[in-house]
C-alpha positions in Angstrom: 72.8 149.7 125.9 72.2 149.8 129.6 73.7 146.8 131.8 70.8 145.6 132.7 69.8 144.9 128.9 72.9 142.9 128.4 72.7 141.2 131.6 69.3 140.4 130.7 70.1 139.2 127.3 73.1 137.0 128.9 69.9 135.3 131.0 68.0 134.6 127.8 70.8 132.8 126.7 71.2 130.7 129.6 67.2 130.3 130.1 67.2 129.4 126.3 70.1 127.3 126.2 68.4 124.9 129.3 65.3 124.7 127.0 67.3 123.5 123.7 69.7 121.2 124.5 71.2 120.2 128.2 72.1 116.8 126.7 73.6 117.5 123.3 76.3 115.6 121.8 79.6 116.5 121.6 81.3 114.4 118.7 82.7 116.3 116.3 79.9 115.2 113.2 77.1 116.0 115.0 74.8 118.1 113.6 77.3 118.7 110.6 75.1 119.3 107.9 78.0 121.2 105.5 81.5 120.8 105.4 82.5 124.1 103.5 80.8 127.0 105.6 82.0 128.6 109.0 80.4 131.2 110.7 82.1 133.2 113.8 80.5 135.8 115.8 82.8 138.1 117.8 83.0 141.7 118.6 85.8 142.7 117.5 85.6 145.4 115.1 88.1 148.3 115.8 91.4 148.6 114.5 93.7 146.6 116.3 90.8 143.6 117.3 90.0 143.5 113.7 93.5 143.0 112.9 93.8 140.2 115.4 90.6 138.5 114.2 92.2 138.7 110.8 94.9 136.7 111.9 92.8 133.7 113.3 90.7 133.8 109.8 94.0 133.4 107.6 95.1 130.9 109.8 92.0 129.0 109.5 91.4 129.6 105.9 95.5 128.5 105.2 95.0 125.1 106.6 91.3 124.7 105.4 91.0 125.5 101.7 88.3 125.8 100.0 85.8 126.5 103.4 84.1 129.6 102.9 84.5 131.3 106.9 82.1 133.9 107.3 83.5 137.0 110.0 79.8 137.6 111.5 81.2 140.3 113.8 78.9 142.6 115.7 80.4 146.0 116.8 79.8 146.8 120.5 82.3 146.7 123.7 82.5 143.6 125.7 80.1 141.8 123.4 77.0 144.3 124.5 75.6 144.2 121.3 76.9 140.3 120.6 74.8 138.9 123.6 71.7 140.2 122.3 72.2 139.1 118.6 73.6 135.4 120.6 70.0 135.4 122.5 68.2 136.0 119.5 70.2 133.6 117.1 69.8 130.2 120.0 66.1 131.3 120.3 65.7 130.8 116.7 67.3 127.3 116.9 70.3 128.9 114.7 73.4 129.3 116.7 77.0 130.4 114.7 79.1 127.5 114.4 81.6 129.6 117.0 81.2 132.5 118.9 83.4 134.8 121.7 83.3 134.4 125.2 85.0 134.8 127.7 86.7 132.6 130.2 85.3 131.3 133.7 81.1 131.8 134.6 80.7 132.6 131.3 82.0 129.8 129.2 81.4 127.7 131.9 77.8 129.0 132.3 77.3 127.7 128.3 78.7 124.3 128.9 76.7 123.4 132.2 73.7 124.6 129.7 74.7 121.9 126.7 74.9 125.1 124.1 78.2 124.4 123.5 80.6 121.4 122.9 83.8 120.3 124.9 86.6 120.7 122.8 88.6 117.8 124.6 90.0 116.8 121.0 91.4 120.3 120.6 93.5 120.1 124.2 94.6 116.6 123.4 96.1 117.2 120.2 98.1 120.3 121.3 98.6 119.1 124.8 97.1 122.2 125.9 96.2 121.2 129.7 100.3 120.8 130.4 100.8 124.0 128.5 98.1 126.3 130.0 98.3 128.7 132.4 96.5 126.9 135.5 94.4 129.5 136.4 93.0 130.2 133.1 92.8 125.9 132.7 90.9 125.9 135.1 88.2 128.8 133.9 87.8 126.8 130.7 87.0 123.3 132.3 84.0 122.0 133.5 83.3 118.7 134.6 87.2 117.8 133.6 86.3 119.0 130.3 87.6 121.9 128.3 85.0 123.9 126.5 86.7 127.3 125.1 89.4 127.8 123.8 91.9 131.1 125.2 93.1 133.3 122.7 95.1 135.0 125.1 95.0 137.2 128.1 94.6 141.1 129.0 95.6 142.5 132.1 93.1 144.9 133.1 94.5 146.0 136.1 96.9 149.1 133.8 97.0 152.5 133.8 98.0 154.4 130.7 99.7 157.7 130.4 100.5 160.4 127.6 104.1 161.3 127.8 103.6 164.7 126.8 101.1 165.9 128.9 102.4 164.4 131.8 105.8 166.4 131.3 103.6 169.7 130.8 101.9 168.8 134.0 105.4 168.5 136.0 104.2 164.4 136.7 106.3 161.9 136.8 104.7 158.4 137.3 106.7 156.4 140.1 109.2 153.8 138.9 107.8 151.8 142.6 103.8 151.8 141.1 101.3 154.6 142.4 99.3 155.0 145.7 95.7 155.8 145.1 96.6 158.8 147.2 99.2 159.3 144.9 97.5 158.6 141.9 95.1 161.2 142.9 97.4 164.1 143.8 98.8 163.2 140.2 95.8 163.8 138.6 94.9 166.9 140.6 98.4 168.9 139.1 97.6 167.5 135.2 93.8 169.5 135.7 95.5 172.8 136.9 97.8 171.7 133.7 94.8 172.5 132.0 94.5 169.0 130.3 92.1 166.4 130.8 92.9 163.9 133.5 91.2 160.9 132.9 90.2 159.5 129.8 86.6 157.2 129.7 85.1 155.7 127.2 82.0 155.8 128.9 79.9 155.0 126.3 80.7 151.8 126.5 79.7 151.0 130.4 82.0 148.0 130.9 85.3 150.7 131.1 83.0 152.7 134.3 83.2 149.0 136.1 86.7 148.3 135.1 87.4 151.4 136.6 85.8 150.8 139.8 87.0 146.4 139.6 90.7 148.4 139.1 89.9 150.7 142.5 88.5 147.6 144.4 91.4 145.4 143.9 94.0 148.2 145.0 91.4 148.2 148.2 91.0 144.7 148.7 94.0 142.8 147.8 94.0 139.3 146.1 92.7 138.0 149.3 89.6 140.7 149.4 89.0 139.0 146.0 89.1 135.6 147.0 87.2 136.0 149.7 84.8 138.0 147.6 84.2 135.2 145.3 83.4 133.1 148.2 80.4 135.9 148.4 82.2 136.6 151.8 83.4 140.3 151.7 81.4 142.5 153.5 80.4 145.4 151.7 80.0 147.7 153.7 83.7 147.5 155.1 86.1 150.6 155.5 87.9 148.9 152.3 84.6 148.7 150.3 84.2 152.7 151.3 87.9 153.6 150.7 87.4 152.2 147.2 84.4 154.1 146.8 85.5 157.7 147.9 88.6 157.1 145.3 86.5 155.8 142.7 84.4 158.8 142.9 87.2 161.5 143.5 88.9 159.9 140.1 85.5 160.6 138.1 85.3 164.2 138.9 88.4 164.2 136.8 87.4 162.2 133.8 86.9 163.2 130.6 83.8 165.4 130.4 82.8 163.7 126.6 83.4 160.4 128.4 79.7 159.8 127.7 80.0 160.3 124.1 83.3 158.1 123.4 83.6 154.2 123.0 86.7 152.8 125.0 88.7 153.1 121.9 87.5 156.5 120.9 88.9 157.2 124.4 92.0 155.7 123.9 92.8 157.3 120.8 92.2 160.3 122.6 94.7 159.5 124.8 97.1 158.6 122.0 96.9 161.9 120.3 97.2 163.6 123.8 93.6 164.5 124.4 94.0 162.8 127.9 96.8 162.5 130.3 95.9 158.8 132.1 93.3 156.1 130.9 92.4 152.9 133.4 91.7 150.3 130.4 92.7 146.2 130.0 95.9 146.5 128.0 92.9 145.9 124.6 94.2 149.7 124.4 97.7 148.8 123.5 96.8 147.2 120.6 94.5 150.6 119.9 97.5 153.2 121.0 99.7 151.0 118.3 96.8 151.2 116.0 96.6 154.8 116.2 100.5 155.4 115.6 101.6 156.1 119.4 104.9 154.5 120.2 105.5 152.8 123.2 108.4 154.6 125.4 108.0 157.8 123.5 104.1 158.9 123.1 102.8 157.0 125.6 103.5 154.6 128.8 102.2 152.2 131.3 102.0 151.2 134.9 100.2 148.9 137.0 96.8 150.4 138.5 97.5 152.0 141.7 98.3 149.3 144.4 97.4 146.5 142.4 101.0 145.6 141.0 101.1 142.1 142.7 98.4 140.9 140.6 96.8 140.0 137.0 93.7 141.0 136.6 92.8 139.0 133.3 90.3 139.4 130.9 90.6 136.0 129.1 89.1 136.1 125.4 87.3 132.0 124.7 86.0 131.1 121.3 83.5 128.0 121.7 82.1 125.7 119.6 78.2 125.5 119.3 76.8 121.8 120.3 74.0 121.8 117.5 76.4 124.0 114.9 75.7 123.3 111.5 79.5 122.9 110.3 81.0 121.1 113.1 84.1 120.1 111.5 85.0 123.1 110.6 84.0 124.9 114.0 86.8 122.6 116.0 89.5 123.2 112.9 89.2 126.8 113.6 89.8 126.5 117.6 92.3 123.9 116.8 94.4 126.6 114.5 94.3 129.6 117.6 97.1 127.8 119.4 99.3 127.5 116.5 102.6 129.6 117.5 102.4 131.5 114.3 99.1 132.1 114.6 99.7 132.9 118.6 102.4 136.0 117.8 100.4 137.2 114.7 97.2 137.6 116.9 99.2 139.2 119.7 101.5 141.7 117.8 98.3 143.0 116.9 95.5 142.6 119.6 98.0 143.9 122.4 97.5 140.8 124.5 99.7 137.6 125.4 100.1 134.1 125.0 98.4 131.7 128.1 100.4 129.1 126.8 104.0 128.9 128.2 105.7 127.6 125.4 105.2 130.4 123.0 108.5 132.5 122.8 107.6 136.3 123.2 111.0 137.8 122.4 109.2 139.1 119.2 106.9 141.0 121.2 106.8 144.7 122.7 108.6 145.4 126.1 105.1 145.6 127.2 103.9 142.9 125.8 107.1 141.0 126.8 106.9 142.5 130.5 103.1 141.4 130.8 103.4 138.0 129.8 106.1 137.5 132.6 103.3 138.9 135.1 100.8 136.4 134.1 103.4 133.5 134.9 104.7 135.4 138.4 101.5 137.2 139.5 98.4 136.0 141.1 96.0 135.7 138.5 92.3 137.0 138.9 89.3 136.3 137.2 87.2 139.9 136.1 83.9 140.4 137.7 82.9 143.0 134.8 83.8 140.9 131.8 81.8 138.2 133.8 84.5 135.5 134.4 84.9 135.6 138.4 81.3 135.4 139.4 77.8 134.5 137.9 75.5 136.7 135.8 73.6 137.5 138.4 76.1 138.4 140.3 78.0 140.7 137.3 74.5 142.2 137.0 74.5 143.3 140.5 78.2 144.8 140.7 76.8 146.9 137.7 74.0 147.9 139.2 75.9 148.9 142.1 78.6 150.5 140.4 75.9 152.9 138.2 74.1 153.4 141.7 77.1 154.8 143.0 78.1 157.0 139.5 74.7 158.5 140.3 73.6 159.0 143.8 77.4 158.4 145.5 75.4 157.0 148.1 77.9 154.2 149.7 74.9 152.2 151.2 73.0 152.3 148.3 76.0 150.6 146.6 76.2 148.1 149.5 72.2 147.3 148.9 72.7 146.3 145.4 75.8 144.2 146.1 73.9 142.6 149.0 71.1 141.7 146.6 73.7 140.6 144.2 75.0 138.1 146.4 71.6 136.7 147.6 70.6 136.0 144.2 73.9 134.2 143.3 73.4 132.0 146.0 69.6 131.0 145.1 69.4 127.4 143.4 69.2 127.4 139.7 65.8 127.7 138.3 
């Protein structure tokens, strides 16, 4: 699916959302017309996201006996595939009772629309506004209503690295975090190795912009970002082009099935030493574990190149639909995702970590352990690729741009589509 498909189905969505119900009610019974059905659309369907979805389902179905909850998943990284069936399911007047997002524009984007409910009762109960990450609070709220609920956060901004081959190749990842310069010279000495760099699951297009969002960061800086989503970076700055000319040098030593691999077709790769490094949201811990790598010994992990001050997040949301058909039942299930049991079970196996700072993750890998104390010490970003720092229009123009540049490395044509980007973002809503 190209990005401009999924970025067109994300508009659908919002176009059909304005025409079915900007005012909807948000009490719990509306539009309840069943109390023992649930249906949840996700896309979680590999290994280790299966696994984790499994463990918000037996949650759900332990404290709600007798609903019949219907895993409606549809395979596809990043929700590609989920938009489209989401766009066609609202246009039909038939949303899921709950569906995946994820955090900031995009869950915020369905609540300014009325497609979804604010789940106020939810946060009240658990007292999940003093317990929340602020940040990620924040990306959730609208209006001073919550509307999503976090299952947890990824940091994108990671680099993963096969033990083995790295050791063939004479590389030894610095204990201080790389350079990109470095970074590069590393993955120059694991090619004359005779190994693959640079694993890419390229089939999947949101890894290609995590990639370059990874790149751009270690460019930029958190203030680059911030000023960024203020629509005020310039991109045609000597950052902008630094991040450009190492995003391209790091391509020409990916994978060269990258086209023909899903991201966790690529990690795997990587687990089972196909691939020396991987740049992927720490989703491909959960895969690596999946896949029988062990942590310390098959494989390890640093912070992307000169972004080790920060966490990049990709913040899962489940949401409640406005007009869904088993209300009830809808805000039970977000009500059981913050459960602690429920919190470590989902974790241990999605690779991710708690937003909430109450949840104790001495049960958790040294990764997993070492990550959840970056989200609490770290700046913490908003993705531009998974849609959460900026609007559609804008996501749809950073892929554009970034696919511009995979194909004509042209820096100004990058810049052009960027520029366009930003112009469109700032047009009033139709």
């Amino acid at each position: 699916m190209t990005a401009r498909r999924r970025m067109a189905a994300a508009a659908a969505v919002a176009a059909l959302a304005l025409a079915s119900g900007a005012c909807g009610d948000d009490s719990p019974t509306s539009a309840t017309t069943s109390t023992r059905q649930l249906e949840v659309v996700s896309w979680w369907t590999s290994g280790s996201e299966a696994a984790a979805l499994d463990a918000l389902f037996a949650a759900f179905r332990a404290s709600n006996p007798g609903v019949h909850a219907v895993n409606a998943a549809v395979a596809g990284g990043a929700g590609s595939n989920a938009i489209v069936e989401l766009a066609r399911r609202l246009q039909a007047g038939d949303p899921p009772d709950v569906w995946q997002t994820f955090a900031g524009k995009s869950v915020q984007g369905y609540a300014s629309r009325g497609v979804v409910r604010s789940v106020e009762t939810v946060f009240d109960r658990d007292d999940l506004r003093a317990r929340m990450n602020p940040t990620i609070l924040r990306s959730v709220m609208r209006g001073g209503r919550p509307y999503g609920v976090p299952t947890g956060a990824h940091r994108s901004n990671v680099l993963w690295f096969n033990k083995k081959l790295l050791e063939q190749a004479g590389v030894t990842p610095p204990s201080s975090g790389y350079t990109l310069a470095a970074f590069l010279a590393d993955l120059k000495k694991v090619k004359a190795s005779g190994a693959t760099p640079l694993c890419l699951g390229a089939k999947d297009r949101f890894t290609t912009a995590e990639l370059f969002e990874n790149t751009l960061l270690s460019a930029i800086g958190p203030r680059g970002w911030a000023d960024m989503v203020d629509d005020e970076l310039d991109w045609r700055s000597g950052r902008v082009q630094a991040a450009l000319k190492a995003f391209g040098a790091m391509l020409g030593y990916s994978d060269r099935q990258a086209s023909q691999l899903t991201w966790d077709q690529a990690t795997k790769k990587l687990a089972s030493a196909g691939c020396a490094f991987e740049s992927m949201n720490d989703s491909a811990f959960g895969e690596l574990v999946a896949a029988g790598a062990r942590e310390g010994e098959d494989f390890g992990v640093t912070a992307f190149p000169g972004t080790g001050v920060s966490f990049l997040a990709v913040v899962d949301v489940f949401v409640a639909a406005t007009k869904a058909q088993n209300a009830k039942n809808a805000l039970a299930f977000l009500g059981d995702i913050s459960e602690p049991t429920t919190q470590l079970a989902f974790h241990k196996a999605k690779g991710s970590v708690p937003v909430l700072r109450d949840i104790d993750v001495s049960s958790l890998t040294a990764y997993q352990r070492a990550s959840a104390k970056a989200l609490w010490a770290s700046p913490v970003l908003l993705s531009i690729a998974h849609g959460e720092a900026m609007s559609p229009e804008f996501q749809e123009g950073f892929y554009d741009a970034v696919f511009t540049y995979v194909r004509t490395r042209s820096a100004d044509a990058f810049a052009d589509d960027l520029e366009d980007a930003v112009s469109k973002d700032k047009l009033p809503p139709r």
